[in-house]
Every structure is written in structure tokens, then in C-alpha cells.
C-alpha positions as CSV (number, residue, x, y, z in Angstrom):
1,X,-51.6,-34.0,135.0
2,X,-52.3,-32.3,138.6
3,X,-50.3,-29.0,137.3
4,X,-52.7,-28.9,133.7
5,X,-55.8,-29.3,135.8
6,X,-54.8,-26.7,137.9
7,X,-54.6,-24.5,135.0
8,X,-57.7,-25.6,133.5
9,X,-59.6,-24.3,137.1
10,X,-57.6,-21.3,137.1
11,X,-58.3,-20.2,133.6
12,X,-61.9,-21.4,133.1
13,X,-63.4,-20.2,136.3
14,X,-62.5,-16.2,136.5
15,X,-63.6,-15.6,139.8
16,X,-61.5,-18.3,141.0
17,X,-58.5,-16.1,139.8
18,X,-58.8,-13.5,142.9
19,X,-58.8,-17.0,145.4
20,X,-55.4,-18.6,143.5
21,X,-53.5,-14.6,143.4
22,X,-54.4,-14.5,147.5
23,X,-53.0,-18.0,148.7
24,X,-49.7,-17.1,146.3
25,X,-49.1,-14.1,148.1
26,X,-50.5,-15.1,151.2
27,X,-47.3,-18.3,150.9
28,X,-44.9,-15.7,149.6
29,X,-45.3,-13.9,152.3
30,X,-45.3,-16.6,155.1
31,X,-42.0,-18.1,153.5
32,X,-40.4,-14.7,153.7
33,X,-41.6,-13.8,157.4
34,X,-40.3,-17.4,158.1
35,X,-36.3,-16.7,155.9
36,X,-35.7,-13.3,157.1
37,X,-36.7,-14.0,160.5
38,X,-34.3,-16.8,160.8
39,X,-31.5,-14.6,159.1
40,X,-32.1,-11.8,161.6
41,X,-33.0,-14.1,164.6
42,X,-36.3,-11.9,165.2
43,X,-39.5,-13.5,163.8
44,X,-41.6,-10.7,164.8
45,X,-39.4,-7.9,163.0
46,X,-39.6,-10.0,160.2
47,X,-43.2,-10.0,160.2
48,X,-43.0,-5.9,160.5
49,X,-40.6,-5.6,157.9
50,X,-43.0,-7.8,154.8
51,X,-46.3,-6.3,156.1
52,X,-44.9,-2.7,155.5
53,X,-42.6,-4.0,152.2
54,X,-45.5,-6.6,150.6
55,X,-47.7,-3.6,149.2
56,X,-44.9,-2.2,147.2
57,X,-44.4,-5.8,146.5
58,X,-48.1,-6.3,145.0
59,X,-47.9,-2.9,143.0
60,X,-45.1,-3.5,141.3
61,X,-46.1,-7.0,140.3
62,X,-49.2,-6.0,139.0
63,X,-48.6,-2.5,137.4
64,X,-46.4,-4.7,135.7
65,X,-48.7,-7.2,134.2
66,X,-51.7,-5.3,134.0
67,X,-50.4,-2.1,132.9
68,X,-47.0,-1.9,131.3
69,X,-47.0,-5.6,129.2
70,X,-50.0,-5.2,127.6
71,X,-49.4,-1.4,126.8
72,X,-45.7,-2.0,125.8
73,X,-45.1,-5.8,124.6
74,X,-43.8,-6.5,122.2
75,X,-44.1,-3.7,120.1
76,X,-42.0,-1.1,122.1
77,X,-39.8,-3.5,124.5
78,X,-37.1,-0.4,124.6
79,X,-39.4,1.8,126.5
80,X,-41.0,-0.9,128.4
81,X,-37.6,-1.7,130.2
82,X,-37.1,1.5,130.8
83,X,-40.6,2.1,132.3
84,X,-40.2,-1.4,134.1
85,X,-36.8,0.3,136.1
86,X,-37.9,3.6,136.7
87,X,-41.2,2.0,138.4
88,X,-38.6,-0.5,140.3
89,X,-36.5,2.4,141.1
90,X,-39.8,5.0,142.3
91,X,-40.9,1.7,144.6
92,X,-37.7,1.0,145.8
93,X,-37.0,5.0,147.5
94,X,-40.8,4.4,148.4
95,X,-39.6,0.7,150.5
96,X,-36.7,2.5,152.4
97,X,-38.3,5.9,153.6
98,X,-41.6,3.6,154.4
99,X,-39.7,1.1,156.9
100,X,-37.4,3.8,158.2
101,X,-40.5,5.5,159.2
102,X,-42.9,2.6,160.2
103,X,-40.4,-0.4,161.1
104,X,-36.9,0.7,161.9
105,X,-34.1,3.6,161.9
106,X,-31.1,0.6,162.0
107,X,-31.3,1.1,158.3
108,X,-27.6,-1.0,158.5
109,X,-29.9,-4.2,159.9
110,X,-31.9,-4.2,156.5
111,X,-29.1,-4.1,154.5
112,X,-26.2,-5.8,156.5
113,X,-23.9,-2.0,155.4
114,X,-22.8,0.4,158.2
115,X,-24.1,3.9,156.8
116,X,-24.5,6.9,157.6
117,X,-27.6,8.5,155.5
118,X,-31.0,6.7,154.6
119,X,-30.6,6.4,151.3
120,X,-27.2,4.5,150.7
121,X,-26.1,4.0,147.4
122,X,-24.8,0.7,148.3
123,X,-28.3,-0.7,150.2
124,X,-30.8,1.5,147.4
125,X,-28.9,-1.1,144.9
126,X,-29.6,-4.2,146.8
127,X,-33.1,-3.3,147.5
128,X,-33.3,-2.4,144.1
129,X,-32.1,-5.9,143.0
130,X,-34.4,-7.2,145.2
131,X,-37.6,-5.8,144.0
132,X,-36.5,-6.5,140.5
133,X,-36.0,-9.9,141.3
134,X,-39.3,-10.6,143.0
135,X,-40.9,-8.7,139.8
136,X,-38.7,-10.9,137.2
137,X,-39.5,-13.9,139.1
138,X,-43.4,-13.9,139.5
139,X,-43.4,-12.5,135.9
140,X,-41.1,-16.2,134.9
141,X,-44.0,-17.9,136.6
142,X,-46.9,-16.2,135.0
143,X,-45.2,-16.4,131.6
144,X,-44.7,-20.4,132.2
145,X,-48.1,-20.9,132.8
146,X,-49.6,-18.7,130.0
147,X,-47.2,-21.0,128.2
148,X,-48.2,-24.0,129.1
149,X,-51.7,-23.3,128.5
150,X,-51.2,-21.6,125.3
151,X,-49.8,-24.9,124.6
152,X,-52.4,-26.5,125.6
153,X,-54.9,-24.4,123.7
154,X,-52.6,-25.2,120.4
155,X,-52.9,-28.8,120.9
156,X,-56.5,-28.5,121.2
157,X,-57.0,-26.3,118.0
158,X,-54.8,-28.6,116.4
159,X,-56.7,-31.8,117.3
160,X,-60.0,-29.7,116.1
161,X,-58.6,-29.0,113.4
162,X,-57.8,-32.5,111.8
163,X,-61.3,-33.7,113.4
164,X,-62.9,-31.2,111.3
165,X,-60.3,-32.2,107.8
166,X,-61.2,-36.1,109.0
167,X,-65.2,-35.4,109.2
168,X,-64.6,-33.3,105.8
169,X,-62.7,-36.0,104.1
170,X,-65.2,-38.8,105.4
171,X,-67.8,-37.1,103.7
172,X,-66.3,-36.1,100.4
173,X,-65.8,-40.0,99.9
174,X,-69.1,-41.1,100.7
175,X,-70.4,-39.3,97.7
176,X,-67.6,-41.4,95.8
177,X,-68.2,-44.1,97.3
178,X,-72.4,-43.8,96.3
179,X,-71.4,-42.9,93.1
180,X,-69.6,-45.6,92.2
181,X,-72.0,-48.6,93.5
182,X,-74.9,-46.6,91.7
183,X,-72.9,-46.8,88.4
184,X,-73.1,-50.5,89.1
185,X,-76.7,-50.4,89.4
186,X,-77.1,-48.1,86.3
187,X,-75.2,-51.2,84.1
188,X,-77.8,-53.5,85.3
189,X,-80.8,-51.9,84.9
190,X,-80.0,-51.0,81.5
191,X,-79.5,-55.2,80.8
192,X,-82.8,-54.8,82.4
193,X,-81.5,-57.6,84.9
194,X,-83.3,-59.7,87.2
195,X,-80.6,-58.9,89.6
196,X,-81.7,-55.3,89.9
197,X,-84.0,-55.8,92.9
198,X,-81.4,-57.4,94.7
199,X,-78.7,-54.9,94.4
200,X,-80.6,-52.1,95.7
201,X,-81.0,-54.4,98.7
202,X,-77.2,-54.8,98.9
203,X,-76.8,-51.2,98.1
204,X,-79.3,-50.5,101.1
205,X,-76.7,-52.3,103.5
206,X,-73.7,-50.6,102.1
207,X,-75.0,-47.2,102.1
208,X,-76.6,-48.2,105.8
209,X,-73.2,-48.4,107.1
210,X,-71.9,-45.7,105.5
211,X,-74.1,-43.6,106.7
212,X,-74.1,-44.6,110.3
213,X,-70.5,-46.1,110.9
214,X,-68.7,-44.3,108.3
215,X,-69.1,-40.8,110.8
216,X,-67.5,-42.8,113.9
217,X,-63.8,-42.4,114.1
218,X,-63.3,-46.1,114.8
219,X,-65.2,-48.9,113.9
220,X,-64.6,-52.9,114.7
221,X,-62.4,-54.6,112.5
222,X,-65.0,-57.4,111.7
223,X,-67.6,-54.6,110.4
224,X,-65.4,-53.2,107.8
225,X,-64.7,-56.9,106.8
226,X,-68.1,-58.0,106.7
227,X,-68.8,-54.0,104.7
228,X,-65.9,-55.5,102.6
229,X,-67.7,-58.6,101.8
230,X,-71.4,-57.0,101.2
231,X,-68.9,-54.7,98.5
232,X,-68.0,-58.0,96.7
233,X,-71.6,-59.3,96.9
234,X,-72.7,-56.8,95.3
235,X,-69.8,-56.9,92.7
236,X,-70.7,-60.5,92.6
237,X,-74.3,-59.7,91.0
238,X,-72.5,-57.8,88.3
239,X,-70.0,-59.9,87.1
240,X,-71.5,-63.7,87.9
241,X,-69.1,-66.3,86.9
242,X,-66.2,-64.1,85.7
243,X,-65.5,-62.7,89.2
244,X,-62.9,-64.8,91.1
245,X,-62.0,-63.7,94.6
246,X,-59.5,-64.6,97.1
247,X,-60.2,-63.2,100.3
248,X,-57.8,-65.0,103.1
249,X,-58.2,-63.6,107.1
250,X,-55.0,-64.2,109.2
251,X,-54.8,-63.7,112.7
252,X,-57.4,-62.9,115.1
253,X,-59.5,-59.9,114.2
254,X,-61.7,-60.0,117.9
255,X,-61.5,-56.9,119.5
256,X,-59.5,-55.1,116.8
257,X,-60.6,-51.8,115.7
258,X,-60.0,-49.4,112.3
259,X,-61.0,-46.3,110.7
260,X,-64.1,-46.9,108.9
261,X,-64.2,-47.2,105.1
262,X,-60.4,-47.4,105.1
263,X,-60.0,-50.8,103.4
264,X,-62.8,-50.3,100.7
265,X,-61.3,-47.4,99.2
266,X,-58.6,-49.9,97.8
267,X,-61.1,-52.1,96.6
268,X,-63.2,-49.9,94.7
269,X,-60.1,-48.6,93.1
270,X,-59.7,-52.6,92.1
271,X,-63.1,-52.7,90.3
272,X,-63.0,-49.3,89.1
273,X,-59.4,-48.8,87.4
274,X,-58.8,-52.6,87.2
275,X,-61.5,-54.8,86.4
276,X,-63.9,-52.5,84.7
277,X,-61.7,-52.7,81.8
278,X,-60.9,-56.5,81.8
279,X,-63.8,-58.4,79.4
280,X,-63.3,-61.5,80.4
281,X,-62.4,-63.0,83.9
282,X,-61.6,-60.8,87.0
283,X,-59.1,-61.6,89.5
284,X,-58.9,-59.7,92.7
285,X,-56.7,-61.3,95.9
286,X,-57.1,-59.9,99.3
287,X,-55.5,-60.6,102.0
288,X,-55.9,-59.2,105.7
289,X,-53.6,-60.5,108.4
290,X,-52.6,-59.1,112.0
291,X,-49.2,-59.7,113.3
292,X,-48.5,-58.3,116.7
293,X,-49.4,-55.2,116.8
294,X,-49.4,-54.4,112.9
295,X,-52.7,-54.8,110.6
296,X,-51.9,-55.3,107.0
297,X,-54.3,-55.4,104.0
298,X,-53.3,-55.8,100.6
299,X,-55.4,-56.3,97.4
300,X,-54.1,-57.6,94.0
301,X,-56.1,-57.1,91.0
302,X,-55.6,-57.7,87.1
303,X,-54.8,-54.4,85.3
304,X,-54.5,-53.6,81.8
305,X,-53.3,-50.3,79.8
306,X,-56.7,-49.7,78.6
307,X,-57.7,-46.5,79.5
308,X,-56.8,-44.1,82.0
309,X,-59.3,-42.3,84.3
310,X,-60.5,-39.1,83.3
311,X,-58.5,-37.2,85.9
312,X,-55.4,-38.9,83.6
313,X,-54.5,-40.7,87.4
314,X,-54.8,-44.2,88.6
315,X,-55.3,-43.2,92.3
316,X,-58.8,-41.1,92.0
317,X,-60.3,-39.2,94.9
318,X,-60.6,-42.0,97.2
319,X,-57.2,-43.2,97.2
320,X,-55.8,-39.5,97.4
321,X,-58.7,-39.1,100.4
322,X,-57.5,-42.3,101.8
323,X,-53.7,-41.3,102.1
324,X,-54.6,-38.0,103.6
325,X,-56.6,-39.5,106.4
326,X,-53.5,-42.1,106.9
327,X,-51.6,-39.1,107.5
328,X,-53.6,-37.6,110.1
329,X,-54.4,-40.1,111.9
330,X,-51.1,-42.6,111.7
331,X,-49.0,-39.5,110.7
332,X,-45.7,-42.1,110.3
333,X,-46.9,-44.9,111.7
334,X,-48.5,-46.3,108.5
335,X,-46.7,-47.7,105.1
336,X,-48.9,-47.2,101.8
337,X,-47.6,-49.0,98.6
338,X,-49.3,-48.4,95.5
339,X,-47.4,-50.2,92.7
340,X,-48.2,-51.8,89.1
341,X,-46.1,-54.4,87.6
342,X,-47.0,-57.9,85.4
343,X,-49.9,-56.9,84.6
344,X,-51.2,-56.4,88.2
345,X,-52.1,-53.9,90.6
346,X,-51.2,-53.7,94.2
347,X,-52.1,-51.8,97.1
348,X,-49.8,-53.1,100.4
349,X,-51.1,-51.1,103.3
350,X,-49.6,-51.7,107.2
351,X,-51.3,-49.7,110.1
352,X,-50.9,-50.3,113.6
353,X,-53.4,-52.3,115.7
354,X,-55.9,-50.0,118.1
């Protein structure tokens, strides 16, 4: 957590980036004064030796990153090594004539080999090992935290992106879901019904909550049940006496929370695929319980070989809209079961509690 907020500071405030690149170098170069000293027994030639060696240091590290990886990688990686070592190679005859000159002639003491000559083949190899190690090794840690935030930056984009299909998928069903309870309404109205006026009031409510808790990504349980039960009310005024529900609550639904409009998908699709086609009494059971840490919400409904939906499939838009939204936001942590047999229709779905 510390480490990502660190990267969030360093890579949203630019100017900052100057501050964080002078305290790396600034404890690079303190931990070196403070190793080399101790290996040599002489903090203050130490200190000579990195204040002479540390520019060649800085150059190579950022000629490097600001000049050779983003002109060479990844397209031409054969002549970036190549440009990589000859750079190393330039810097490191640079290193030795620079601290023979400035710091000291014991050319031996820097690299621990009796020699005659300045430029050694044995100690131009180790301090060219060396300066490709420090380069290697600061590029490991820039390449770790690019990394990590690209990371970071994926995770986001990904999260945006199944807001945006959620938000998309919310609002393709509340057409469907309109469309469906106007039909309703269309039936009674051509019965010229007295029980018109009151199912525009009903229809009011429902599309109230659609509207305003249907575009929140989490609603309380006891709204969507209470949604639920305006659904069947206004079902209710359709079919009178030949409607027969069963709708049993187990467990305590306080405090538990849901996707909105996830349970009256499968009820629609109860009325719409089920009992439309039944002439005389409907039966639809429904049953919500919560066991531990599990919700689970079935609904049983009479269903007859009538007629098939003009798409030539039981399931619809909703249900298929439904499913997808399971899948982004449960991704495996949900069981759908869609299933006909007897003469009845069930839909068994188990989500986990929030």
C-alpha cells in the first residue's frame, strides 16, 4: 500500500520527479562513500573516489533511459546492446583517466591488481562490470516500477471498463423492463378497466426506482424485495383472482445489499414466457433465503409449449443482460440455473452476501 502510493506521488505530480531522482542518488551515493570506505579503511578517499566517479555514474544511467530505450526498444534490441556497451565501455576509459588524474595514481588500490600501465586489461574489465552493473541495476528498478504501475493503470482501465458495460447493460434493460409493464397497461386500457388509474400509479413507483436506484451499483436487499412486491401488485391488477403467489423470506435480509433490478429480471421472464400464455390460473413460487454468507432466490412458474418468443428463445434480453452482469460482477462466485421440466419453469440463482 505505502510502495503504490509512492508511485501514485511520483507519477502524478512531475515536478516531484526531479525531488525522488536527487534523494536516490543522493542515498546511492552515501551507501557507497560509507562500503568503499570501510573496504579501504579511508572514508575520506572514498568520498573523493564517488564525487569524481558519480557523474559518469548519472550519464550513463540516463543516456540510457532517456536516449537509447526509447530510440532503440524494442524494435532494434541488437543495436541497442551494442550502443548500451560501447557507451559503458567510452565511460568506463573516461572513470580511470578521471581518478588517476583527480583522485589517485595507486591505480592497484582501485582495483586490488598490481599493474604496471593505467589502463589494465584486468581492472578496465572490472570497472567495466561495474558500471554495467550500476546501469542494469537502476534500469531493474525503473522497469519494476513502470511495471507495477502499468499494472496498476490496467486494473484501473479494466475496472472502467466493466463500470461502463455494467452502466450500459443497466440501461439497455430499463427500456425492457418499461416495455414490458406498459404492455400490461396497454391490455387494460383496451378492457377499458377501472384498474387503469391505478396501474399507472404502480407503474409510477416502479419506474421511480428504476430510474433512481436502478443507476446505483448496490442497493438494499429490502428495496429490491419491496420493488419485487410493487412488480406483483401491479401483476395483481391484471390477473385478479387467477394469480396465485408464493413469496416466502428466509433469513434476515437487514443490512444486506444487491445489485439493483437483479431479482426482477427472473420474474418478468415468469409473467412474460410463463404465465402470459396460461388462460386460466397462474402459479408463480418465490423463494428468497440467506444462509451464511450466500443469497439465493429462486422463482417457479407454470409453463406451457405454447409459443415461443419471437427471438425463438426462452431467456430474452433481460435474462441474457442479467447473466452478463453476474459475470462481471460475481465473475465465479455466482451459480445461475435456468431449467424447464413438469410443466414448470425454474430459475435457481445463488450470489454471495455484500
Amino acid at each position: 500500500m505505502i510502495f503504490n502510493d509512492l508511485l501514485s506521488t511520483y507519477y502524478n505530480r512531475k515536478n516531484l520527479k526531479p525531488f525522488f531522482h536527487l534523494v536516490f542518488w543522493m542515498v546511492y551515493f552515501g551507501l557507497n562513500v560509507l562500503r568503499w570506505g570501510h573496504y579501504f579503511g579511508d572514508y575520506w578517499y572514498s568520498f573523493k573516489s564517488n564525487l569524481v566517479e558519480f557523474p559518469i555514474h548519472i550519464f550513463l544511467v540516463y543516456f540510457n533511459f532517456y536516449v537509447l530505450m526509447p530510440k532503440l526498444i524494442p524494435k532494434r534490441i541488437g543495436l541497442y546492446i551494442i550502443c548500451l556497451m560501447g557507451a559503458v565501455l567510452a565511460m568506463s576509459f573516461v572513470r580511470v583517466a578521471i581518478t588517476y588524474e583527480l583522485v589517485t595514481t595507486e591505480i592497484f588500490r582501485e582495483s586490488t591488481i598490481e599493474q604496471d600501465g593505467l589502463y589494465n586489461l584486468n581492472y578496465m574489465v572490472a570497472v567495466f562490470i561495474g558500471e554495467l552493473y550500476l546501469v542494469g541495476m537502476i534500469m531493474a528498478i525503473k522497469l519494476t516500477i513502470d511495471w507495477v504501475q502499468s499494472e496498476k493503470k490496467s486494473k484501473e482501465l479494466e475496472q472502467r471498463n466493466i463500470e461502463t458495460e455494467l452502466s450500459m447493460l443497466r440501461s439497455q434493460m430499463q427500456p425492457h423492463f418499461f416495455f414490458n409493464t406498459l404492455n400490461n397497461l396497454y391490455s387494460l386500457t383496451l378492457d377499458k378497466s377501472d384498474q387503469a388509474p391505478e396501474t399507472v400509479l404502480k407503474l409510477s413507483e416502479l419506474m421511480s426506482y428504476v430510474v433512481y436506484k436502478g443507476k446505483n451499483s448496490q442497493v438494499e436487499l429490502i428495496n429490491e424485495i419491496e420493488h419485487l412486491q410493487n412488480y406483483l401488485n401491479l401483476e395483481r391488477l391484471r390477473y385478479d383472482d387467477r394469480l396465485v403467489v408464493d413469496f416466502d423470506i428466509e433469513g434476515d435480509i437487514g443490512g444486506q445489499k444487491i445489485p439493483p433490478l437483479i431479482l426482477v429480471t427472473f420474474l418478468e421472464n415468469a409473467f412474460k414466457h410463463g404465465s402470459s400464455n396460461n388462460l386460466g390460473n397462474t402459479s408463480i413460487q418465490i423463494s428468497l433465503k440467506i444462509e451464511s454468507d450466500r443469497i439465493k432466490y429462486t422463482v417457479i412458474n407454470d409453463y406451457r409449449d405454447l409459443e415461443v418468443s419471437k427471438n425463438g428463445d426462452m431467456k430474452g434480453i433481460g435474462i441474457e443482460n442479467t447473466k452478463r452482469r453476474l459475470d462481471l460482477l460475481y465473475k465465479d462466485d455466482y451459480n445461475l440455473d435456468i431449467g424447464r421440466n413438469d410443466g414448470k419453469f425454474k430459475v435457481a440463482l445463488s450470489i454471495p452476501t455484500q
